[in-house]
N, C-alpha and C positions, 0 to 999 in steps of 0.2 A: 868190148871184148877184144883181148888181144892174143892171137895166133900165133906162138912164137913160133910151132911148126904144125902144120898139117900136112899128111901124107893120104892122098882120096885113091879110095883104089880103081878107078878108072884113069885115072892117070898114073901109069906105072912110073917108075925113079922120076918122081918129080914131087919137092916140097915144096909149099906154098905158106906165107906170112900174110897178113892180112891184121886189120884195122877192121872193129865193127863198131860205128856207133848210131847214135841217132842220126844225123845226116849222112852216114859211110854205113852204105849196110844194103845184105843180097836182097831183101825184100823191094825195094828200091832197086838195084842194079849199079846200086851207089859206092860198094864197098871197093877198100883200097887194099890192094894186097902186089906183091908179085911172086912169081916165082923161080926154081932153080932147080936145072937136070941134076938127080944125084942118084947115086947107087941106094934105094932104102934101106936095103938089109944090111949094108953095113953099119959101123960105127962110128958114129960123127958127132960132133960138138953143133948145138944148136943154141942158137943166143941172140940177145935184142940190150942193146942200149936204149935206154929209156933215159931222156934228158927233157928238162922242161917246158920245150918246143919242139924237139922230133925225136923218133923213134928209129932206132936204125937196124934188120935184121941180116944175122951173120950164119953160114953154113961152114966151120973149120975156120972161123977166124975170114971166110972171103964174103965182105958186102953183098947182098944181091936184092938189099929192097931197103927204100928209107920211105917215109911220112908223115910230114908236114901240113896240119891242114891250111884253109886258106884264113880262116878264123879261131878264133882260140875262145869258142863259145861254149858251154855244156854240149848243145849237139854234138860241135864239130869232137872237141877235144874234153872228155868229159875224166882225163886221165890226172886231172891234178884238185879233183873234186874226193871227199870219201867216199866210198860204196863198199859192198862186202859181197 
């Protein structure tokens, strides 16, 4: 799973990106995300490059999370596999 934004509402103007997979994942404590202070209720462009090897997530065009796993196995990266 990919989180291109999460807004949790215990955490007030802050969105968060995140990577879930079989080794990246909250069950585990494993999962890869960050975050970035933003206004929620406004309106903003939220977006993710997705390239062959890394993931990169953007709030208004500014970087504030990339991930790269360490291996490029189904666990790690299961994002160049089909599924639906």
């Amino acid at each position: 799973e990919i989180d291109i934004m999460e807004a949790v509402g215990c955490t007030r103007d802050k969105v968060y990106g995140t990577v879930h997979t079989g080794r990246y994942n909250h069950m585990k404590s494993t999962e890869k995300g960050d975050s970035m202070r933003t206004q929620v209720a406004a309106w903003h462009t939220y977006s993710i490059e997705w390239e062959d090897r890394q993931i990169r997530w953007y709030v208004d065009e500014t970087l504030y999370h990339t991930f790269s796993p360490s291996a490029f196995d189904s666990e790690g990266w299961p994002f160049d596999q089909k599924f639906y």
